[in-house]
PyMOL CGO cylinders between C-alpha atoms (Angstrom):
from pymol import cmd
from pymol.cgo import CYLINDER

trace = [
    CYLINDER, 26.08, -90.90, 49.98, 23.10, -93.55, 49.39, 0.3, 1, 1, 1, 1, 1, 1,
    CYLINDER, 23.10, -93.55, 49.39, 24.16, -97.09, 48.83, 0.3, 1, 1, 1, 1, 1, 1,
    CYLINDER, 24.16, -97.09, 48.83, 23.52, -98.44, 45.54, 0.3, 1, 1, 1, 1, 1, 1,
    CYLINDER, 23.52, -98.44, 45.54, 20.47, -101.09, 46.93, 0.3, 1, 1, 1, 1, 1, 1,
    CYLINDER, 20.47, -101.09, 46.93, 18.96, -97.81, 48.46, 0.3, 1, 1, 1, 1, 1, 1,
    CYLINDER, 18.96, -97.81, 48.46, 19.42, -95.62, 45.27, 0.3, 1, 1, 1, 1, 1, 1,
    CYLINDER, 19.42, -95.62, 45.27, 17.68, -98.28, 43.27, 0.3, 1, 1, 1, 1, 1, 1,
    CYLINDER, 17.68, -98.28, 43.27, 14.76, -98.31, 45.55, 0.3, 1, 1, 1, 1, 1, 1,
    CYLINDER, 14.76, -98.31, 45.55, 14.42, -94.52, 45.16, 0.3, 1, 1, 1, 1, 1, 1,
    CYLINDER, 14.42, -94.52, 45.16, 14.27, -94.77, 41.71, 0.3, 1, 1, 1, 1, 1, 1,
    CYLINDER, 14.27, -94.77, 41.71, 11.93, -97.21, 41.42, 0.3, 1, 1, 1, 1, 1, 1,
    CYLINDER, 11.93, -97.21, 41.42, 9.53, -96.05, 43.87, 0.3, 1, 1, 1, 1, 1, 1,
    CYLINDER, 9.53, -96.05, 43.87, 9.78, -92.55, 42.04, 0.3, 1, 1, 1, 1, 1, 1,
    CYLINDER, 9.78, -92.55, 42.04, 8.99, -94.41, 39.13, 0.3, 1, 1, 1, 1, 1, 1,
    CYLINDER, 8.99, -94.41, 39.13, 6.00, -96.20, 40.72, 0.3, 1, 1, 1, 1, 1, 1,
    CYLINDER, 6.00, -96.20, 40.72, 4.89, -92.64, 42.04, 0.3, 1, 1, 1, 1, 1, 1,
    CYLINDER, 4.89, -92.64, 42.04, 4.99, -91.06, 38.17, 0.3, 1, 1, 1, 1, 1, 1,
    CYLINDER, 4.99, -91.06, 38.17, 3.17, -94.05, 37.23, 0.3, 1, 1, 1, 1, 1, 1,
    CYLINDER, 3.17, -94.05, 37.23, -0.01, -93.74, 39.32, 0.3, 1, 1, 1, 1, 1, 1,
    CYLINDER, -0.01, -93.74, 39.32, 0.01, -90.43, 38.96, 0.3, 1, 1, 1, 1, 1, 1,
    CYLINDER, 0.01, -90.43, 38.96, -0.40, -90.65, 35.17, 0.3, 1, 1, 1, 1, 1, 1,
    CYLINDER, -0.40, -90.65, 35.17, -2.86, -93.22, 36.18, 0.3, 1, 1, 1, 1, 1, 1,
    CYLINDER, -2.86, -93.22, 36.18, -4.96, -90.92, 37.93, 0.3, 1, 1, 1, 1, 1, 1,
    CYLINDER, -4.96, -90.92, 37.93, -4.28, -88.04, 35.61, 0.3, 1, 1, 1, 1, 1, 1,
    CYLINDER, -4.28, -88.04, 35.61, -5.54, -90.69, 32.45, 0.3, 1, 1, 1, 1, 1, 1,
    CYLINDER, -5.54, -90.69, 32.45, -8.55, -91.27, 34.66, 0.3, 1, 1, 1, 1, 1, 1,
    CYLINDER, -8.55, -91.27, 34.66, -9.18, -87.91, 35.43, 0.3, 1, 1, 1, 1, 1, 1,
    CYLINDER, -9.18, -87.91, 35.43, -9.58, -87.13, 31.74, 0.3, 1, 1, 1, 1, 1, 1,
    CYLINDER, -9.58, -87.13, 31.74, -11.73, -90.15, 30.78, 0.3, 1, 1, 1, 1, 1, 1,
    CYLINDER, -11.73, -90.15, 30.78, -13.99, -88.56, 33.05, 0.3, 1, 1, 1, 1, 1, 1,
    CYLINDER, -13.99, -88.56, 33.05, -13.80, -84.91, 31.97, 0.3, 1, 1, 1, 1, 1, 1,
    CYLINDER, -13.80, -84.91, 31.97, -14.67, -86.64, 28.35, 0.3, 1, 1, 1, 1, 1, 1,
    CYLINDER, -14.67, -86.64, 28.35, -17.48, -88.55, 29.85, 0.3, 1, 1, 1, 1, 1, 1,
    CYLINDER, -17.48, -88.55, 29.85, -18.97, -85.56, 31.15, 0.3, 1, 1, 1, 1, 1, 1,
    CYLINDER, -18.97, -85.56, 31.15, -18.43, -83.35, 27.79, 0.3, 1, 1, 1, 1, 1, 1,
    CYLINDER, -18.43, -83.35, 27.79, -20.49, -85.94, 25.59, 0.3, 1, 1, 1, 1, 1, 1,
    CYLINDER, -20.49, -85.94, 25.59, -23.11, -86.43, 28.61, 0.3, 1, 1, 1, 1, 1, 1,
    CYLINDER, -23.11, -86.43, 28.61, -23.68, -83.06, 28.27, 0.3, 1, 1, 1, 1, 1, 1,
    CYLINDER, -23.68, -83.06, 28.27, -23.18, -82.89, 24.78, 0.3, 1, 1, 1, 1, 1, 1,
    CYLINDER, -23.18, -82.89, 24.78, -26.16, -85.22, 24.40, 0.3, 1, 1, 1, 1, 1, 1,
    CYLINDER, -26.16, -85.22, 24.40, -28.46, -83.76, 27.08, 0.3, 1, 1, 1, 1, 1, 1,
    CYLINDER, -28.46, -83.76, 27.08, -28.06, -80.38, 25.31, 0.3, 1, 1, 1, 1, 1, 1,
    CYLINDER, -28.06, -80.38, 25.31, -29.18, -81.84, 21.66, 0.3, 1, 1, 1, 1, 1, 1,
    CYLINDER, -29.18, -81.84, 21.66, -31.95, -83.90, 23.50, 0.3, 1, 1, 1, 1, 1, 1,
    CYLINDER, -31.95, -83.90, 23.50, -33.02, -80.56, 24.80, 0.3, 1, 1, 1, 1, 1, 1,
    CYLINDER, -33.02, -80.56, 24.80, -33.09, -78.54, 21.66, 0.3, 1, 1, 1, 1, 1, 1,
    CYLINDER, -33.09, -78.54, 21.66, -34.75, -81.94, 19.81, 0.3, 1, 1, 1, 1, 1, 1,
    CYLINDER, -34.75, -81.94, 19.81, -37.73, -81.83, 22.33, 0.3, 1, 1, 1, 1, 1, 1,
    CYLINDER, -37.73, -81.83, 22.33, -37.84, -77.82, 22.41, 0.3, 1, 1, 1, 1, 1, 1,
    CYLINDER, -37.84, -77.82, 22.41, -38.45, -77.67, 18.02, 0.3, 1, 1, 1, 1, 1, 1,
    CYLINDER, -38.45, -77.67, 18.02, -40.70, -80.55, 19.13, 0.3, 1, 1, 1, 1, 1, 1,
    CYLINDER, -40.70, -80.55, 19.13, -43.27, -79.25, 21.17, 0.3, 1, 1, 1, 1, 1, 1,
    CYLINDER, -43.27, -79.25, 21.17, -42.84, -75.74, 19.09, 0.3, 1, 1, 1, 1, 1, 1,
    CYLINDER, -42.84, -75.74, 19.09, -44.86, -77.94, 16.59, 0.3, 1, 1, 1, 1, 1, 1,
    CYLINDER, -44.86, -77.94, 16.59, -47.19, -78.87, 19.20, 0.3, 1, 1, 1, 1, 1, 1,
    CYLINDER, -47.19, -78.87, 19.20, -50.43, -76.38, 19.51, 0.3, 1, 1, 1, 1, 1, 1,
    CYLINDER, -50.43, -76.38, 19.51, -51.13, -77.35, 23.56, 0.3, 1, 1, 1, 1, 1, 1,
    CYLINDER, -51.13, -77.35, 23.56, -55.34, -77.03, 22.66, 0.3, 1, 1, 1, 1, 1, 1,
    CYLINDER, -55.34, -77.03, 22.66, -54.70, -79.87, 20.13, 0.3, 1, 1, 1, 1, 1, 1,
    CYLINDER, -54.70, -79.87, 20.13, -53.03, -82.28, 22.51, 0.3, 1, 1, 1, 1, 1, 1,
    CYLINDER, -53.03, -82.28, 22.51, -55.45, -81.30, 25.30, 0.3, 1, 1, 1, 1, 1, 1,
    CYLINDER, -55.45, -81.30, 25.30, -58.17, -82.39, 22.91, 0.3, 1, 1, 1, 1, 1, 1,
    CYLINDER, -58.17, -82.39, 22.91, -56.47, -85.61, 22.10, 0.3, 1, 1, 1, 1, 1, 1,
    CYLINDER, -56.47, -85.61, 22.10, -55.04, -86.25, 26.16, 0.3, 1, 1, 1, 1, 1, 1,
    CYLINDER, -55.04, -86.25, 26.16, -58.85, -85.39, 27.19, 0.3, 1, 1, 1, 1, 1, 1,
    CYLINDER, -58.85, -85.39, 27.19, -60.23, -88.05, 24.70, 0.3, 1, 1, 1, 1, 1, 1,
    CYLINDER, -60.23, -88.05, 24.70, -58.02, -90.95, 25.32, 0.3, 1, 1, 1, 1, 1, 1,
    CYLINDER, -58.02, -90.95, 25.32, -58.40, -90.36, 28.89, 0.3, 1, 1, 1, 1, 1, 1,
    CYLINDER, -58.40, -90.36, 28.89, -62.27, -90.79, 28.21, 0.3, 1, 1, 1, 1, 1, 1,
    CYLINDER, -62.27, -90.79, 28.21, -61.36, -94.09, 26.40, 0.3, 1, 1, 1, 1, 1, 1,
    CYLINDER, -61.36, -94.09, 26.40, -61.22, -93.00, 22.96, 0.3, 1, 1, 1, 1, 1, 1,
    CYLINDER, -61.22, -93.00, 22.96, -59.20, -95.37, 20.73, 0.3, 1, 1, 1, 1, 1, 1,
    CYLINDER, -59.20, -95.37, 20.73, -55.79, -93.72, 19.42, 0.3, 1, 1, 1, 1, 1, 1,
    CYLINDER, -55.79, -93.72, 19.42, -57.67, -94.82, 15.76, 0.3, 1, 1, 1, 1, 1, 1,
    CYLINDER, -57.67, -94.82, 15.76, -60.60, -92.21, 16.40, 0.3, 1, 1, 1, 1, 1, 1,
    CYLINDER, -60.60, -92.21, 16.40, -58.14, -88.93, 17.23, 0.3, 1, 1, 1, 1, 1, 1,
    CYLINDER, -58.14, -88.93, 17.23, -57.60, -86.53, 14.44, 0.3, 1, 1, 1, 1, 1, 1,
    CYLINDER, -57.60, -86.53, 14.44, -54.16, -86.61, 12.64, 0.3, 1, 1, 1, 1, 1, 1,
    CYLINDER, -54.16, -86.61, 12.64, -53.30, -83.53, 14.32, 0.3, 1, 1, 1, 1, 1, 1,
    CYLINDER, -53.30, -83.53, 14.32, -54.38, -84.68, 17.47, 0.3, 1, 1, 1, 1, 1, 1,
    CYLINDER, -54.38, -84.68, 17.47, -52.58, -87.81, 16.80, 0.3, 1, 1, 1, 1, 1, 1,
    CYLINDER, -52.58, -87.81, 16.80, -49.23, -85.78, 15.67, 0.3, 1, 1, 1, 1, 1, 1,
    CYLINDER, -49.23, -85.78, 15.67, -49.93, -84.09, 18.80, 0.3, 1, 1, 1, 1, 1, 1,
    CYLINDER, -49.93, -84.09, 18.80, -50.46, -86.67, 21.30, 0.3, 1, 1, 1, 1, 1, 1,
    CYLINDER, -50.46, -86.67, 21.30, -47.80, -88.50, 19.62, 0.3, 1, 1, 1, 1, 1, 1,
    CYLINDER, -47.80, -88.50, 19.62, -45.05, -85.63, 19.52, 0.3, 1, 1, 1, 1, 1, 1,
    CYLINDER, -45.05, -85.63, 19.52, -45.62, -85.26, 23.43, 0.3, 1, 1, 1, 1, 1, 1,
    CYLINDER, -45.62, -85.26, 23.43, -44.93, -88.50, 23.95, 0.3, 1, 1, 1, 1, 1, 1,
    CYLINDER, -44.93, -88.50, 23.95, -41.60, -88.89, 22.23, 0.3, 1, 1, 1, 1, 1, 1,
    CYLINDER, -41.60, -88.89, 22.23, -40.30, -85.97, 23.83, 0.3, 1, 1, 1, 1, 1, 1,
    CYLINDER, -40.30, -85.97, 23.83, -41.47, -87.64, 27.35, 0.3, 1, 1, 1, 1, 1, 1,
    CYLINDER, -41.47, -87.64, 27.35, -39.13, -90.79, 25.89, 0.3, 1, 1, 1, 1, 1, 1,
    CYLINDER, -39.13, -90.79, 25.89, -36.45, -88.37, 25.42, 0.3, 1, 1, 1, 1, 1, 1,
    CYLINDER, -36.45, -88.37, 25.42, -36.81, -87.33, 29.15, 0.3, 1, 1, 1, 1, 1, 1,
    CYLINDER, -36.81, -87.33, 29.15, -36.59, -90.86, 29.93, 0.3, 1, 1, 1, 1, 1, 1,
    CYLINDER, -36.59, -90.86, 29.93, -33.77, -91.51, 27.91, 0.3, 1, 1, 1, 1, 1, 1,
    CYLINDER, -33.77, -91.51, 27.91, -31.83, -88.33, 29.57, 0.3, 1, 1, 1, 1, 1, 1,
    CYLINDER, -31.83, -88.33, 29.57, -32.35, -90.09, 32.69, 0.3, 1, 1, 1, 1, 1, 1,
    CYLINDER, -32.35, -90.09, 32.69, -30.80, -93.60, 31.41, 0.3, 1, 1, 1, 1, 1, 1,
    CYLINDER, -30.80, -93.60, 31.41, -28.42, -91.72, 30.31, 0.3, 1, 1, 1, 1, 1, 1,
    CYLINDER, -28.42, -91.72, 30.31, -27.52, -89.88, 33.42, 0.3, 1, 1, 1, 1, 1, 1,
    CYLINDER, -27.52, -89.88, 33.42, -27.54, -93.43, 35.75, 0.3, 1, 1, 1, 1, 1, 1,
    CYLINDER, -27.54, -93.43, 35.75, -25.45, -94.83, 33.21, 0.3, 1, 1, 1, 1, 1, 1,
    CYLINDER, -25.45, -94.83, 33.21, -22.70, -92.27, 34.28, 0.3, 1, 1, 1, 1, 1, 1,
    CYLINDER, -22.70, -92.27, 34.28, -23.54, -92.94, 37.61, 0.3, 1, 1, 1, 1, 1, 1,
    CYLINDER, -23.54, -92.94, 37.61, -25.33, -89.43, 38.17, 0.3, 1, 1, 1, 1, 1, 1,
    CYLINDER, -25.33, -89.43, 38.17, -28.42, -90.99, 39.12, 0.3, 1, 1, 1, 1, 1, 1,
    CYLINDER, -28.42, -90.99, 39.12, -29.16, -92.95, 42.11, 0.3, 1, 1, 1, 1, 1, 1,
    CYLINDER, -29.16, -92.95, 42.11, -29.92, -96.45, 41.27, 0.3, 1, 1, 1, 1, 1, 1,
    CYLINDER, -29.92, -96.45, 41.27, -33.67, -95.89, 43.28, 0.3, 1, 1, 1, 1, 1, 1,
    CYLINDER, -33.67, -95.89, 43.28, -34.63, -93.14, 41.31, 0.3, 1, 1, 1, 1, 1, 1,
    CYLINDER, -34.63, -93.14, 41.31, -33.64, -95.38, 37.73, 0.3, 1, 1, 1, 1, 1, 1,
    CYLINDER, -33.64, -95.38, 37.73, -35.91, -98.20, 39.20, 0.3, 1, 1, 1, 1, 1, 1,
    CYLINDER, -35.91, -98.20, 39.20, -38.49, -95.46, 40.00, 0.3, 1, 1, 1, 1, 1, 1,
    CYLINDER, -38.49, -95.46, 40.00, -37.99, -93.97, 36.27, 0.3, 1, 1, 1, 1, 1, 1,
    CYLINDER, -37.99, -93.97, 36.27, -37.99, -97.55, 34.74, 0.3, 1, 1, 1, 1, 1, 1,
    CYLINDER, -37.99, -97.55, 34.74, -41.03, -99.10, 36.60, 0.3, 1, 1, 1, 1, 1, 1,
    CYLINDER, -41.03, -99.10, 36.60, -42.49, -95.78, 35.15, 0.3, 1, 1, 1, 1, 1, 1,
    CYLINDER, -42.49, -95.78, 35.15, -41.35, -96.08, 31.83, 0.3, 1, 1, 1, 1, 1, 1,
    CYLINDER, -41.35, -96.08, 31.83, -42.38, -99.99, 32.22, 0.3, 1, 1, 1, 1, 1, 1,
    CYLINDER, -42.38, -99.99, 32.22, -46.57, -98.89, 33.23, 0.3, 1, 1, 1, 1, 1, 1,
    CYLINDER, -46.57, -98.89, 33.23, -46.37, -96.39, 30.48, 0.3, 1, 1, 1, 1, 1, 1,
    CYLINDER, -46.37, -96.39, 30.48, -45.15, -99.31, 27.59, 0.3, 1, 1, 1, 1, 1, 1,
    CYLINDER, -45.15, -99.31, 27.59, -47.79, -102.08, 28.75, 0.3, 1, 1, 1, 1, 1, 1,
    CYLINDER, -47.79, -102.08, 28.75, -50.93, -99.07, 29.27, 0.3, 1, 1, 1, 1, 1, 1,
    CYLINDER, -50.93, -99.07, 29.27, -50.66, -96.50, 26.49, 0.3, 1, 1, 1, 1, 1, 1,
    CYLINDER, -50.66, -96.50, 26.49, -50.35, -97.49, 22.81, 0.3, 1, 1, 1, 1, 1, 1,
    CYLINDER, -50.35, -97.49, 22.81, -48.76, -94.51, 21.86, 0.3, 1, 1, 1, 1, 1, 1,
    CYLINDER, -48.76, -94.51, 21.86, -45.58, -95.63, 24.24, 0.3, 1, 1, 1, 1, 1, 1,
    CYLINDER, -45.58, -95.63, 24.24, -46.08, -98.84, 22.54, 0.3, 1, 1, 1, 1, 1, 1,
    CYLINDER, -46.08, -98.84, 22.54, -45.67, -97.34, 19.36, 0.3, 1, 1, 1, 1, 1, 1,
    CYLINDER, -45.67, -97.34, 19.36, -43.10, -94.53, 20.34, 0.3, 1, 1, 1, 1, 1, 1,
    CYLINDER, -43.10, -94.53, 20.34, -40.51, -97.47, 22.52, 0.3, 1, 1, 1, 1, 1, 1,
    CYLINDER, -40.51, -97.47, 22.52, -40.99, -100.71, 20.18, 0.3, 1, 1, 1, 1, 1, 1,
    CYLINDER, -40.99, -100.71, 20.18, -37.15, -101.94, 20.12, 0.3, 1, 1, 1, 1, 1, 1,
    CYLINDER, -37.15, -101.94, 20.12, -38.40, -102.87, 16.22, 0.3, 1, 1, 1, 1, 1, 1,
    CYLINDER, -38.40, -102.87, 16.22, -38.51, -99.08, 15.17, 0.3, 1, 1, 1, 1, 1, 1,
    CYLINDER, -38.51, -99.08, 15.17, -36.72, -97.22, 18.10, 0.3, 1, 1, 1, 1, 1, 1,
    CYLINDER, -36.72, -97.22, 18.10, -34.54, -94.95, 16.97, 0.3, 1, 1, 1, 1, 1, 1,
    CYLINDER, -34.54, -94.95, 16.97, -31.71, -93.29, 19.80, 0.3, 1, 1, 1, 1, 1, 1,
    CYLINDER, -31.71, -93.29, 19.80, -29.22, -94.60, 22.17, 0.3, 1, 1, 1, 1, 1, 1,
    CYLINDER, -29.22, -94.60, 22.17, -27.88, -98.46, 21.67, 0.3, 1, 1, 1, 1, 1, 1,
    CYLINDER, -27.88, -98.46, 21.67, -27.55, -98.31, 25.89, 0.3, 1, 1, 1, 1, 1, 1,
    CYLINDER, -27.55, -98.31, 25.89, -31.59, -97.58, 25.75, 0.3, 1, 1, 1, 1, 1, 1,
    CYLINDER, -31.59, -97.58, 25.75, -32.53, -99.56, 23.34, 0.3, 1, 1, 1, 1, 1, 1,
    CYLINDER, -32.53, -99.56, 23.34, -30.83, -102.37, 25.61, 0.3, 1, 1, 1, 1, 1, 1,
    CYLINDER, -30.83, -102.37, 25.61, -32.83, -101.57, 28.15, 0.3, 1, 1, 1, 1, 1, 1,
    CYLINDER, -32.83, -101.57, 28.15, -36.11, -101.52, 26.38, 0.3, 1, 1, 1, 1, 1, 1,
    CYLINDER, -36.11, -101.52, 26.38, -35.83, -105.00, 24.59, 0.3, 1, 1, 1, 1, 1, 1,
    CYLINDER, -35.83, -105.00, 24.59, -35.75, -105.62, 28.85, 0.3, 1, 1, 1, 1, 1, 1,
    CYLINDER, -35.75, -105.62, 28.85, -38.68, -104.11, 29.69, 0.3, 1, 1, 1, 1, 1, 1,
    CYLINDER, -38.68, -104.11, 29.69, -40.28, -105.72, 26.47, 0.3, 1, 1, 1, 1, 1, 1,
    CYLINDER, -40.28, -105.72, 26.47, -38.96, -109.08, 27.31, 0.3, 1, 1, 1, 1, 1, 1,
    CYLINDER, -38.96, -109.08, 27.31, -40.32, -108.96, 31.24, 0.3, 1, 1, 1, 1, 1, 1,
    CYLINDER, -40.32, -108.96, 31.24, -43.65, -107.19, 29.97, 0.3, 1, 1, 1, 1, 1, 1,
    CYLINDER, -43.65, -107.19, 29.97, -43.72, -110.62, 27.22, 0.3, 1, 1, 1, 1, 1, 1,
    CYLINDER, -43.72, -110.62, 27.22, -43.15, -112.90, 29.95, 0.3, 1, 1, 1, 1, 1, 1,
    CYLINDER, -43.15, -112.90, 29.95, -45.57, -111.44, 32.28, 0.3, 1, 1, 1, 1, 1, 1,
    CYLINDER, -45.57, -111.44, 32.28, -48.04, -111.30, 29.56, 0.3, 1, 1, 1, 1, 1, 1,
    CYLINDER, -48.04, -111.30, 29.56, -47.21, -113.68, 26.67, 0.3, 1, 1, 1, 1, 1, 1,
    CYLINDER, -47.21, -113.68, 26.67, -50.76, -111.78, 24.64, 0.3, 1, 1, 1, 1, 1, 1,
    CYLINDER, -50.76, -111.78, 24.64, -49.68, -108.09, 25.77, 0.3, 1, 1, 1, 1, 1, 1,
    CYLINDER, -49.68, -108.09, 25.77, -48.53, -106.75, 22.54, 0.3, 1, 1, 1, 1, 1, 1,
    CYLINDER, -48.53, -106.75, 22.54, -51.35, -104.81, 20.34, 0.3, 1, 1, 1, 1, 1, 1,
    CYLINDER, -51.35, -104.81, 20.34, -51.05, -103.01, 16.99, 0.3, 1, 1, 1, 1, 1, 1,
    CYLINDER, -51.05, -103.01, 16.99, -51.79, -99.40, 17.77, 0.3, 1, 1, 1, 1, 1, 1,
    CYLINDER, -51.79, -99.40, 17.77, -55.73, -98.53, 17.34, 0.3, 1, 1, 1, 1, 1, 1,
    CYLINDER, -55.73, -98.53, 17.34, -56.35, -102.04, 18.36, 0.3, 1, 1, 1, 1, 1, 1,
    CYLINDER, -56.35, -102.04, 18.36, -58.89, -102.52, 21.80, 0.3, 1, 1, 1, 1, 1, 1,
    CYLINDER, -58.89, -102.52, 21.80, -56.64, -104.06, 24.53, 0.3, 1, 1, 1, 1, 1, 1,
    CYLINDER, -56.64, -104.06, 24.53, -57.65, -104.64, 28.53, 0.3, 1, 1, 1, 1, 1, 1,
]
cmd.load_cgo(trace, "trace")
């Protein structure tokens, strides 16, 4: 028969025992969750930028790609070559945002973010359609993105306090 001191112990280490194991098993479903509404909101990104480029006839956007690249101003495209252009480049934000969204769960490696960002970063202080599509003003999505946008704004700002152009405007 166990002394009293040594039946206490027992019980309380049993007790310390259910605890952590409730612990892990409260854990273990925070992360299930997690991973539900991750994919959740991968798979409605996914069917947004699918009906997206459905609207997008790929001659049209060549057009417009072909004539920005030969330093046409975003004012002197069509409007379906602007819708085009435009369309393709929101649905390339909603890649990038997919991959925020995946290194904020900690299923991307912090390198491959910084790779992503410093991307994402060119993209904003080059092309005024990114400009337009990624301005914290209008951005609609993800509070966690928009977070780190008004970043990449704020560094591109203080790296160039003239950088920001109105769309159709001449820059560098």
């Amino acid at each position: 028969m166990m002394k009293p001191i040594h039946q206490l112990i027992s019980q309380m280490m049993a007790a310390i025992v259910v605890a952590a194991s409730l612990g892990l098993v409260a854990y273990e479903l925070k992360q299930s969750r997690d991973i539900a509404a991750t994919e959740l909101t991968l798979s409605t990104q996914a069917r947004d930028a699918e009906q997206s480029l459905f609207l997008v006839r790929p001659e049209i956007y060549a057009s417009a790609r072909e004539k920005l690249l030969d330093g046409a101003e975003p004012s002197e495209l069509t409007s379906e070559e602007h819708f085009a252009y435009w369309t393709i480049v929101d649905v390339r934000r909603q890649i990038f945002d997919s991959v925020h969204l995946l290194y904020t769960k900690g299923l991307v490696a912090e390198g491959e973010w910084e790779k992503t960002r410093g991307y994402l970063k060119h993209m904003i202080q080059h092309n005024p359609f990114w400009t337009e599509v990624v301005d914290p003003e209008t951005f609609f999505g993800r509070p966690e993105m928009l977070i780190e946008l008004r970043e990449i704004w704020a560094e591109i700002e203080a790296e160039n306090p003239e950088w920001r152009r109105p769309l159709g405007e001449s820059g560098p």
